[in-house]
Backbone as ProteinMPNN parsed JSONL, in Angstrom:
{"seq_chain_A": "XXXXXXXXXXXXXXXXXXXXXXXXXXXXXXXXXXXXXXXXXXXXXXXXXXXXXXXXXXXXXXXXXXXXXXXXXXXXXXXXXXXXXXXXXXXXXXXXXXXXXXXXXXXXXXXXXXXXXXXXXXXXXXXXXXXXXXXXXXXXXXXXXXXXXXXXXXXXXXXXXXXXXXXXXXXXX", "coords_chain_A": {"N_chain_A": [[0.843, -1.175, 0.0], [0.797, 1.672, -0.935], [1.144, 4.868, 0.068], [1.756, 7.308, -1.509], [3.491, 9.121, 0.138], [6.487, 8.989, -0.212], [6.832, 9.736, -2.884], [6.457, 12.537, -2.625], [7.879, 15.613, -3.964], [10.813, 18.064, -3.291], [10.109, 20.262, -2.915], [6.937, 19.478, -2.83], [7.166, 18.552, -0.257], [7.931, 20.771, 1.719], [5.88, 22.672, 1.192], [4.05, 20.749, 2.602], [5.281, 21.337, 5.145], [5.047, 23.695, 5.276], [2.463, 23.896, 5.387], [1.945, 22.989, 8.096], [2.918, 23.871, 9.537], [1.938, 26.541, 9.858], [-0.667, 25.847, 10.211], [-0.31, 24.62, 13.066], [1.219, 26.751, 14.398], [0.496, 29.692, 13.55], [-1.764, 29.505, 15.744], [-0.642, 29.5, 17.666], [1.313, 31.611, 17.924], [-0.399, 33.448, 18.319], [-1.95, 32.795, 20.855], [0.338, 32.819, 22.171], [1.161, 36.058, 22.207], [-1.325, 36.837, 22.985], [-1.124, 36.08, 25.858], [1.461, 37.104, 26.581], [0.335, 40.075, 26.235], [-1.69, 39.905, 28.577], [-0.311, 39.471, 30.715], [1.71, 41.831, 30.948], [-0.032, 43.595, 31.028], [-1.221, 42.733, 33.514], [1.075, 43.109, 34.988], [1.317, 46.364, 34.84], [-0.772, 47.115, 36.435], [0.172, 46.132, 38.894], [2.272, 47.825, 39.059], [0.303, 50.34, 39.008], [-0.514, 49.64, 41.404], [1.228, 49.174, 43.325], [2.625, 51.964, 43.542], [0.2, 53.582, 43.773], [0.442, 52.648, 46.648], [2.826, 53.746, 47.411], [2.588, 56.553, 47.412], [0.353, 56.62, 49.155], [1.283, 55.969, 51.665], [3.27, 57.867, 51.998], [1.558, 60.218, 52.226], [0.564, 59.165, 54.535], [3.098, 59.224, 56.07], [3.502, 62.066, 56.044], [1.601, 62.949, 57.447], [1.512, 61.838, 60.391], [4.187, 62.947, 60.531], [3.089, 65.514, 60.946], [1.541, 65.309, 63.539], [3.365, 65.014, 65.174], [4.125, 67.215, 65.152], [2.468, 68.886, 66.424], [2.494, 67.515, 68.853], [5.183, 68.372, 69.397], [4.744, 71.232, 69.896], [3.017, 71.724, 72.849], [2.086, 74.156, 74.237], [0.215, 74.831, 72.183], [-2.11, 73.941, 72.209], [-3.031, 72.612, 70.409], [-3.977, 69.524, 69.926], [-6.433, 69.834, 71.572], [-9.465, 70.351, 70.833], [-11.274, 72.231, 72.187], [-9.572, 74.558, 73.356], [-9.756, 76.406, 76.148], [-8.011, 78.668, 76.929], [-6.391, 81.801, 76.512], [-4.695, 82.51, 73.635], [-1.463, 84.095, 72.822], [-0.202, 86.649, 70.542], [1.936, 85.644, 69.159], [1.486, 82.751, 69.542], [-1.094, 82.615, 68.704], [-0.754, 82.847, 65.608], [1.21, 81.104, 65.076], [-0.217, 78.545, 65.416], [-2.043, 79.462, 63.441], [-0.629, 78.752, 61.214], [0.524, 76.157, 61.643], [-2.448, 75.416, 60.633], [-2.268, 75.721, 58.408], [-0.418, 74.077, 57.253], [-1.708, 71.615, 57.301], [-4.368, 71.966, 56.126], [-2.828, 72.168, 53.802], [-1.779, 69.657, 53.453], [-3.741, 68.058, 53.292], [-4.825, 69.079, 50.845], [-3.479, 67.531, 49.275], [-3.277, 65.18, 49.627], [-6.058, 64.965, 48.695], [-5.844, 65.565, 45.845], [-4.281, 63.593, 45.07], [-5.064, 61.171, 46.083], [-8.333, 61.234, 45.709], [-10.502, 60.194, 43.085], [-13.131, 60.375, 41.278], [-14.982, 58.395, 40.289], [-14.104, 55.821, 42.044], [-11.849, 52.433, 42.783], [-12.101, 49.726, 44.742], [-10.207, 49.826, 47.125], [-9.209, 52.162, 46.68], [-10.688, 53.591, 47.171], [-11.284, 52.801, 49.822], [-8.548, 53.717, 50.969], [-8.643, 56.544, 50.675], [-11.085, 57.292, 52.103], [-10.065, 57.049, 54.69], [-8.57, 59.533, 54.659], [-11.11, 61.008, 54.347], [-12.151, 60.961, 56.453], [-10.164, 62.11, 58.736], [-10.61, 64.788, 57.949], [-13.004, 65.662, 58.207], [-13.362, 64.645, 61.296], [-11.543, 67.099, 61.867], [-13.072, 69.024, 60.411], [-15.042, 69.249, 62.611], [-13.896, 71.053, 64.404], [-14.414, 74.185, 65.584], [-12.017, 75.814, 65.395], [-10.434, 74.882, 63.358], [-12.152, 75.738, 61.418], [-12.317, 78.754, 61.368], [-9.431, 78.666, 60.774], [-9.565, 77.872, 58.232], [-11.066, 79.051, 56.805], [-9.104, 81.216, 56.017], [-7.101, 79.535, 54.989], [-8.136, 78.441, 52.763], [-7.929, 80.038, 50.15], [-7.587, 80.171, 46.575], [-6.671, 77.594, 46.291], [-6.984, 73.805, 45.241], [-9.54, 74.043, 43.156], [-11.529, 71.766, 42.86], [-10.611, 70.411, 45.471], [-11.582, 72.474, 47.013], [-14.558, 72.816, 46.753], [-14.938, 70.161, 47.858], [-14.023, 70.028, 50.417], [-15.338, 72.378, 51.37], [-17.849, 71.153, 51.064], [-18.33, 69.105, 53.092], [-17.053, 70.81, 54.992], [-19.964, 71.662, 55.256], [-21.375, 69.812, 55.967], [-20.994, 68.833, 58.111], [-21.024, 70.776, 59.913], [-23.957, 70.875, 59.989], [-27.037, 70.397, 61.706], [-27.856, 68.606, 62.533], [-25.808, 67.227, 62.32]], "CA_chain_A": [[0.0, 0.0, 0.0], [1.657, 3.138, -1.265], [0.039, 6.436, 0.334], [2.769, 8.315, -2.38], [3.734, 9.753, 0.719], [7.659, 8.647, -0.853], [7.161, 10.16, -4.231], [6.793, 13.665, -3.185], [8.834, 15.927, -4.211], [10.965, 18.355, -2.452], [8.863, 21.328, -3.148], [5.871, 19.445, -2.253], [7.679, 18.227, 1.409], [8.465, 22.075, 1.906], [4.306, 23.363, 1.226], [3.375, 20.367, 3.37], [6.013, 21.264, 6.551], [4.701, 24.835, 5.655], [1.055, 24.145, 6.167], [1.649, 22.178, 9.455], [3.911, 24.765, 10.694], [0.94, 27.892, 9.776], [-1.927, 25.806, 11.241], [0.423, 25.093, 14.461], [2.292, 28.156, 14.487], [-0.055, 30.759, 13.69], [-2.682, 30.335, 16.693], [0.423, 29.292, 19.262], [1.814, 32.641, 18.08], [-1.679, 34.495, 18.931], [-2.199, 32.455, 22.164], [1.522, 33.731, 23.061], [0.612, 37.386, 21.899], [-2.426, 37.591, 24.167], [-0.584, 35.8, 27.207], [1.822, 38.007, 26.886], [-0.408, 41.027, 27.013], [-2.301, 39.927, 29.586], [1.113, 39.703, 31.734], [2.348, 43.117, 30.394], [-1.443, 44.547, 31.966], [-1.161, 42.745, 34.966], [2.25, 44.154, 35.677], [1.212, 47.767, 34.895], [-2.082, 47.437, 37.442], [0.585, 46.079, 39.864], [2.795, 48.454, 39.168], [0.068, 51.134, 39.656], [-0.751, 49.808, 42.876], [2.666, 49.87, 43.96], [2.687, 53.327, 43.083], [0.088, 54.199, 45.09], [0.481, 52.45, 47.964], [3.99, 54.474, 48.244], [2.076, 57.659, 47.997], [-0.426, 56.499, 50.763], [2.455, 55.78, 52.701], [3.877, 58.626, 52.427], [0.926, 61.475, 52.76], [0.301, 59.161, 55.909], [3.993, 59.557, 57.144], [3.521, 63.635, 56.329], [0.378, 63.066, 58.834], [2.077, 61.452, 61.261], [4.514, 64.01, 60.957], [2.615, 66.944, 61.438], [0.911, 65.219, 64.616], [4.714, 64.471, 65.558], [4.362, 68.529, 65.378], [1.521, 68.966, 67.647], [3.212, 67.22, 69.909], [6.077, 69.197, 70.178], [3.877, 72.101, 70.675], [2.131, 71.688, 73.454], [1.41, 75.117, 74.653], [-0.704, 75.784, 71.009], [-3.447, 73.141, 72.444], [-3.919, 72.08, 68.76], [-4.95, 68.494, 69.791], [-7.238, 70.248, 71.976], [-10.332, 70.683, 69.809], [-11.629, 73.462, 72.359], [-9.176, 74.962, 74.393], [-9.742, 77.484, 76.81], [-7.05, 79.507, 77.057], [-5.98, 82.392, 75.218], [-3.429, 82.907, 72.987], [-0.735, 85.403, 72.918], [-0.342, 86.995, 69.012], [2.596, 84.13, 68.673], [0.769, 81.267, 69.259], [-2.191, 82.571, 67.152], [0.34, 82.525, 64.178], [1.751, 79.374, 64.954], [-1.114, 77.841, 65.382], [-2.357, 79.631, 62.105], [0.603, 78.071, 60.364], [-0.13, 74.883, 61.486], [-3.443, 75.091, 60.16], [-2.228, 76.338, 57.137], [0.24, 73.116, 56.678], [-2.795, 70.733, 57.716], [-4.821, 72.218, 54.587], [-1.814, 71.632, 52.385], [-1.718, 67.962, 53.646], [-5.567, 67.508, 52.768], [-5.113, 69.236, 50.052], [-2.299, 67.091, 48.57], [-4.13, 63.632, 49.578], [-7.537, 65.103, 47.479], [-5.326, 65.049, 44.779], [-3.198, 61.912, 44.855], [-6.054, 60.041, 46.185], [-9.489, 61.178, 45.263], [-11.257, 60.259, 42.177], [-14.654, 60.472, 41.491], [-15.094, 56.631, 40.436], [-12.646, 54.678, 42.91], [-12.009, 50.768, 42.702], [-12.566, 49.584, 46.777], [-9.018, 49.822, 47.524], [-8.797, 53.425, 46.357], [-12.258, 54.469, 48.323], [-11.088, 52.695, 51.122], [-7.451, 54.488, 51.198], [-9.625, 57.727, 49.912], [-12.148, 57.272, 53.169], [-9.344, 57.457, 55.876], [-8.428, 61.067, 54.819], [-12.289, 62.133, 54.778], [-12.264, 60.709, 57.951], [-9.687, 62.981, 58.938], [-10.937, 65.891, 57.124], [-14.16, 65.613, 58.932], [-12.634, 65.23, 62.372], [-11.139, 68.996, 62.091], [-13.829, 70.312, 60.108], [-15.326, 69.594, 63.582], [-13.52, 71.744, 64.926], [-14.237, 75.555, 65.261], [-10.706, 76.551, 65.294], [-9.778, 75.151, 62.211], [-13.025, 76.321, 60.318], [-11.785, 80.113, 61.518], [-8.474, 79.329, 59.844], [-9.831, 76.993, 56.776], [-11.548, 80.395, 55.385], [-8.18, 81.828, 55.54], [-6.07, 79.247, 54.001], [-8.751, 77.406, 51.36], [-8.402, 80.834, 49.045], [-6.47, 80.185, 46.013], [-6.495, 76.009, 46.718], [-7.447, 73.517, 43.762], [-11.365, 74.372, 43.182], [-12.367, 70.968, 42.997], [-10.701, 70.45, 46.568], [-12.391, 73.512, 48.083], [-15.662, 71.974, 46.774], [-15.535, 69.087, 48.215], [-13.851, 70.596, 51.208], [-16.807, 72.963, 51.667], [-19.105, 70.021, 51.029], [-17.828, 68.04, 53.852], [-17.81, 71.207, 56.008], [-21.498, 71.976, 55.566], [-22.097, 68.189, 56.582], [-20.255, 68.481, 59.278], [-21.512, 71.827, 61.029], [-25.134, 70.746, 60.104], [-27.471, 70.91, 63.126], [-28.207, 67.066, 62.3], [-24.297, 66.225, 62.461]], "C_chain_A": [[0.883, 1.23, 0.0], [1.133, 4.054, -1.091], [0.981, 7.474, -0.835], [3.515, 9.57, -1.337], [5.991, 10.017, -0.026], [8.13, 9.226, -2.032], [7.14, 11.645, -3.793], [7.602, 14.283, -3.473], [9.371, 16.975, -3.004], [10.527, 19.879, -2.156], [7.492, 21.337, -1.782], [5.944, 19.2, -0.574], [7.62, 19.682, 2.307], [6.955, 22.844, 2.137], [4.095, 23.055, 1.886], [3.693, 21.064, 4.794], [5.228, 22.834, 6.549], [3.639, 24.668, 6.37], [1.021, 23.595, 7.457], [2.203, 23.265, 10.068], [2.787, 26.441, 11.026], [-0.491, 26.929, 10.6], [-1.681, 25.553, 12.563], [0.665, 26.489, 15.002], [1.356, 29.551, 14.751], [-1.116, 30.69, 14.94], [-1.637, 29.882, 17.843], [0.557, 30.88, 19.362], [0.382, 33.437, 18.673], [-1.907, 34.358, 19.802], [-0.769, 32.977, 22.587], [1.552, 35.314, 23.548], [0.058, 37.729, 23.173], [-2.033, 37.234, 25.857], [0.209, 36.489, 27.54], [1.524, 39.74, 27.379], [-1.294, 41.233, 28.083], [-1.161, 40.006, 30.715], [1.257, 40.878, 31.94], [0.793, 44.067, 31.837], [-1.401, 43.862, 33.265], [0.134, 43.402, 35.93], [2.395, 45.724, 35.759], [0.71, 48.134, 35.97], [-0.93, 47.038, 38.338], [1.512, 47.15, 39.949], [2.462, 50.148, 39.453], [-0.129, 51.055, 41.059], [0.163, 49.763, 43.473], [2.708, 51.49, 44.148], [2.34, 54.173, 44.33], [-0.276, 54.019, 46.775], [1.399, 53.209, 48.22], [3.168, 55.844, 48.166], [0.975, 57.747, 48.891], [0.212, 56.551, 51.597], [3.057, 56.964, 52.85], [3.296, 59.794, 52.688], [0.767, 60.637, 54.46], [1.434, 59.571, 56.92], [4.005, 61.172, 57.53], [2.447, 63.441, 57.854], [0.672, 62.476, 60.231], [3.081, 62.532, 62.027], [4.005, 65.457, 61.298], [1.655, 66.371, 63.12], [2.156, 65.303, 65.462], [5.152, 66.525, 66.254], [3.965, 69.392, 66.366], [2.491, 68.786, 68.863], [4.352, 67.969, 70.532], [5.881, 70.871, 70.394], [2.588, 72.193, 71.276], [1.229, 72.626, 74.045], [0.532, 75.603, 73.523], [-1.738, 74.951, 71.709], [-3.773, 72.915, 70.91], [-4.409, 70.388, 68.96], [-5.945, 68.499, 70.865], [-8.093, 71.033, 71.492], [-11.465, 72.125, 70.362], [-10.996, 73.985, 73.417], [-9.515, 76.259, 74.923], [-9.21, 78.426, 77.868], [-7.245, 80.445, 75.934], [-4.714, 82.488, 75.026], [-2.334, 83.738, 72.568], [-0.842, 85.108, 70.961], [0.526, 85.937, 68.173], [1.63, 83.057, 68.309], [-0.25, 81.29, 68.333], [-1.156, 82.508, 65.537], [0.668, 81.655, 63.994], [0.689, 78.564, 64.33], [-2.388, 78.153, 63.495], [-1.833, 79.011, 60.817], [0.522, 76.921, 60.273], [-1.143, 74.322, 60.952], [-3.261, 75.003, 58.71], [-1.36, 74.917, 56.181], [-0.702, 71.747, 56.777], [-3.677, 70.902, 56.218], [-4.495, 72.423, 53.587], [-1.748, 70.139, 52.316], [-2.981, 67.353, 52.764], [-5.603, 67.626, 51.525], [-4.087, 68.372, 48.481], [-2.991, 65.511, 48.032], [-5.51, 63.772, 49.106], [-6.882, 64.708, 46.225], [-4.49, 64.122, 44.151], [-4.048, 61.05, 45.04], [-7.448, 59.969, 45.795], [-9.569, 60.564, 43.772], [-12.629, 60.02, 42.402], [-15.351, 59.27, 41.495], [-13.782, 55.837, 41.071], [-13.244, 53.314, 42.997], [-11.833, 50.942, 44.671], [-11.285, 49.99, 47.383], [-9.215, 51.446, 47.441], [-9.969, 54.309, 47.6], [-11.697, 53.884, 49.61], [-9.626, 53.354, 51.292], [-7.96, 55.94, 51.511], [-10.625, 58.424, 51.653], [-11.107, 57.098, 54.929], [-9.007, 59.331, 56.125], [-9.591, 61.896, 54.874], [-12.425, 62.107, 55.781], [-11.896, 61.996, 58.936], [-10.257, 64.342, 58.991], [-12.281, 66.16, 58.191], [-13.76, 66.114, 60.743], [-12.188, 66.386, 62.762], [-12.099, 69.72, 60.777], [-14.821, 70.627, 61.366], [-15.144, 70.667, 64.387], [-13.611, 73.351, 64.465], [-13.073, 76.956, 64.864], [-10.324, 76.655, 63.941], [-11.195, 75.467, 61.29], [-12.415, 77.908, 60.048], [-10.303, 79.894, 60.304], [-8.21, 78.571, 58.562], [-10.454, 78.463, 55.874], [-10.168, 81.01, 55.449], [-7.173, 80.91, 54.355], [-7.288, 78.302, 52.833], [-8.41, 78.337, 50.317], [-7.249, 80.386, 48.29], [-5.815, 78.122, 45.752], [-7.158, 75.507, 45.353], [-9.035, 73.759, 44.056], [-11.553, 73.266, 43.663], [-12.189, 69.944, 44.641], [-11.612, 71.305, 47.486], [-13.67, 72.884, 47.986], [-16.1, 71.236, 47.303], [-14.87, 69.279, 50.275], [-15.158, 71.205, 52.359], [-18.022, 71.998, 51.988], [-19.23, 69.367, 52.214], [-17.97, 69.033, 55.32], [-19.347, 71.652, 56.395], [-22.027, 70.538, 56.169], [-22.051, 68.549, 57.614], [-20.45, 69.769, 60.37], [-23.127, 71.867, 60.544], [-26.049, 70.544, 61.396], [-27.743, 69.322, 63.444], [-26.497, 66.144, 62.909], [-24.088, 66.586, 63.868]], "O_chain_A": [[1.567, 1.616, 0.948], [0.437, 4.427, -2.035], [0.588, 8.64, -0.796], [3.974, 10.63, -1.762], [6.531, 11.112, -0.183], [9.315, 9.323, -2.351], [7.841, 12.307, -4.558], [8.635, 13.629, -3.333], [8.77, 16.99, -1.929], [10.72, 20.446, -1.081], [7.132, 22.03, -0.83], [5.066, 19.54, 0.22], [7.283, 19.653, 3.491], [6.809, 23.551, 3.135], [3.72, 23.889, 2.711], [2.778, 21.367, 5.56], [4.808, 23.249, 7.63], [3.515, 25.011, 7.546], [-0.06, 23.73, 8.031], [1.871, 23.53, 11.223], [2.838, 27.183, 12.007], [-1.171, 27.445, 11.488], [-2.466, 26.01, 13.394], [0.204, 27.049, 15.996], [1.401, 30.278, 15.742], [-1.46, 31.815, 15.304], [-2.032, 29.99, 19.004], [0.169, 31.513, 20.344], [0.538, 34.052, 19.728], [-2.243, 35.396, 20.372], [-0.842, 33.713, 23.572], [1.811, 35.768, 24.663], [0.482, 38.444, 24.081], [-2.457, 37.852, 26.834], [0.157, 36.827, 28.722], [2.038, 40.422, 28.265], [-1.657, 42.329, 28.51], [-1.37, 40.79, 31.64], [0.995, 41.272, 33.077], [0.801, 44.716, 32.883], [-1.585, 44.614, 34.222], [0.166, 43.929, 37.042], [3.229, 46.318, 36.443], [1.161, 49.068, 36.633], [-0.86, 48.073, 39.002], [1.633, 47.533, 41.112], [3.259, 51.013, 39.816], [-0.002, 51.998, 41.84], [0.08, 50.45, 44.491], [2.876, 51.94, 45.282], [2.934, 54.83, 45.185], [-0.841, 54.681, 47.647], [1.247, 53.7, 49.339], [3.145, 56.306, 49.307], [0.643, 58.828, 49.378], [-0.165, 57.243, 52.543], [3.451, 57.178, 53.996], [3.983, 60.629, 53.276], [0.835, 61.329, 55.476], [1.253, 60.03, 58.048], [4.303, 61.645, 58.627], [2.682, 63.798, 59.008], [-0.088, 62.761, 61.156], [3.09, 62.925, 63.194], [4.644, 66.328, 61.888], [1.138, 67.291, 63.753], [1.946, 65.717, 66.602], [5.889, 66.968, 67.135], [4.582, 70.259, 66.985], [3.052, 69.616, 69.579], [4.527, 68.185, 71.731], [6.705, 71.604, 70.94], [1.507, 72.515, 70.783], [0.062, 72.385, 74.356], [0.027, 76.714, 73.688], [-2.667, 75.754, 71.794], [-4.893, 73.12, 70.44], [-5.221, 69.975, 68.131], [-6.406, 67.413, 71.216], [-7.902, 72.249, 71.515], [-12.166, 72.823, 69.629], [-11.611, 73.995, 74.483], [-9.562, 77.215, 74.148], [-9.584, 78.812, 78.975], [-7.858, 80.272, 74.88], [-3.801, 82.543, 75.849], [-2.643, 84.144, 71.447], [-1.234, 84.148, 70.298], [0.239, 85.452, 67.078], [1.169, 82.646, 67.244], [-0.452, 80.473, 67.434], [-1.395, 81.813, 64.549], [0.59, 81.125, 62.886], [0.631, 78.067, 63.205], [-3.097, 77.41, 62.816], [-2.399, 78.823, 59.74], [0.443, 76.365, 59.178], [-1.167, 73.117, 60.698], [-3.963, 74.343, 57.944], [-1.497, 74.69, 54.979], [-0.231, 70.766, 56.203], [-3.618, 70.046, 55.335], [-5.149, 72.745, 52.595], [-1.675, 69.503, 51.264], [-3.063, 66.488, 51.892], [-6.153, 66.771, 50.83], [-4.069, 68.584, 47.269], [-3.163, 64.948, 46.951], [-6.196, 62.751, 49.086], [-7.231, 63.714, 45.587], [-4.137, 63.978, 42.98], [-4.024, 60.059, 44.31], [-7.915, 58.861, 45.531], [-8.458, 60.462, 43.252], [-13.176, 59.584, 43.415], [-16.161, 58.967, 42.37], [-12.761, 55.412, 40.53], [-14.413, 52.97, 43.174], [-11.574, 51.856, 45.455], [-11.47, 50.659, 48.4], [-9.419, 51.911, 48.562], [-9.922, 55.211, 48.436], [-11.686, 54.677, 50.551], [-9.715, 53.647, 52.484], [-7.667, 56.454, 52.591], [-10.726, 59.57, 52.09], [-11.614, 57.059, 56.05], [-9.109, 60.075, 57.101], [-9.553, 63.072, 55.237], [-12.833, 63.115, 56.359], [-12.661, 62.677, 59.618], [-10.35, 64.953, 60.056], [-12.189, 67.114, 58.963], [-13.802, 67.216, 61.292], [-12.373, 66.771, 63.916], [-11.81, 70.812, 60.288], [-15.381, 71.719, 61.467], [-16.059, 71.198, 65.017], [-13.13, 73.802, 63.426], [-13.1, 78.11, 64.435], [-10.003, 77.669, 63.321], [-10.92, 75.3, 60.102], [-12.096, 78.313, 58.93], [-10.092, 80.61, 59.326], [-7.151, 78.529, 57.936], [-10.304, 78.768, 54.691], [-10.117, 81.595, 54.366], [-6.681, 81.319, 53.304], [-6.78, 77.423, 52.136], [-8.48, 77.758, 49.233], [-6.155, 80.184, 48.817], [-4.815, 77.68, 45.186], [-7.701, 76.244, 44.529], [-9.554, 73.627, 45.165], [-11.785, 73.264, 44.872], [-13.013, 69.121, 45.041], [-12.229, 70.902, 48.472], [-14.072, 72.351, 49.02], [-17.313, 71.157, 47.501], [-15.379, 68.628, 51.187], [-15.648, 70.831, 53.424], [-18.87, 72.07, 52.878], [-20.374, 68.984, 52.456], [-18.538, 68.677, 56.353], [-19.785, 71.911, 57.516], [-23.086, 70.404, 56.782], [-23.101, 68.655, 58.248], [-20.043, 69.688, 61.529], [-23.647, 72.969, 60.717], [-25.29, 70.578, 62.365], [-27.821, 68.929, 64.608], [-26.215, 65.111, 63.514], [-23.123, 66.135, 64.484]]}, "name": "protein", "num_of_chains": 1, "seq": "XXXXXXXXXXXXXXXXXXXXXXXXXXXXXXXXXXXXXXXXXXXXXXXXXXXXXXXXXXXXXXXXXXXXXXXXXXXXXXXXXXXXXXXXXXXXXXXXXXXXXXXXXXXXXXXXXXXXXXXXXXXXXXXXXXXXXXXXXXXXXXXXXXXXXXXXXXXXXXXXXXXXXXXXXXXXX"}
């Protein structure tokens, strides 16, 4: 039984090895393609969330450090949300200053961390600093020196700024 597999020639050996090698070849190469781009995108998304985990990490170490600041002024009463004392014209400055580097902090972590649609990770990173934010919009002190330093701040911070203090000195809150 002779399939003429013997007679072809070396032409025809050369078409055949082609076509085995294009109906192999060509969907390996496309299944490599897309495995590879699916790699490529998972290493970007990890490489954004790397990203911004180091800038979580590091508006939290600023926040750390500015409590680190508090601390070493104790006579401003700044983690005393109503002290009652007064303040010589220093300490009101200081303590103005401090406020003033507090609503650069906020205003740093609106814009590194907000967006308007956040994946859970991002809202939950996102929802520690409203936290915050909230916490001293409690406070009457720093409302007095939030109208001084919000002027001139990104809009769509003050907005949501504002937003957060009308919650938050509502007669309900």
């Amino acid at each position: 039984m002779d399939l003429g597999i013997s007679r072809l020639s070396f032409l025809e050996w050369w078409t055949l090895l082609g076509n085995i090698a294009l109906v192999f070849g060509f969907p390996l190469a496309i299944l490599t393609f897309m495995w590879e781009a699916r790699r490529a995108q998972q290493n970007e998304r990890a490489e954004i969330q790397q990203k911004q985990e180091e800038i979580y990490q590091a508006l939290s170490d600023a926040y750390v450090n500015f409590l680190k600041l508090l601390l070493d002024h104790p006579d401003l009463r700044m983690l005393n949300p109503n002290p009652a004392i007064t303040f010589t014209v220093d300490q009101q400055e200081q303590r103005l200053l401090l406020f003033g580097i507090l609503v650069s902090l906020f205003e740093r972590a609106y814009i590194l961390v907000y967006e308007d649609q956040m994946d859970a990770e991002t809202k939950r990173r996102w929802q520690s600093w409203e936290d915050y934010i909230r916490e001293w919009c409690r406070r009457s002190d720093f409302r007095a020196a939030l109208a001084y330093h919000i002027k001139g701040e990104d809009p769509d911070f003050v907005r949501h700024i504002e937003r957060i203090l009308a919650e938050e000195t509502a007669p309900s809150a």
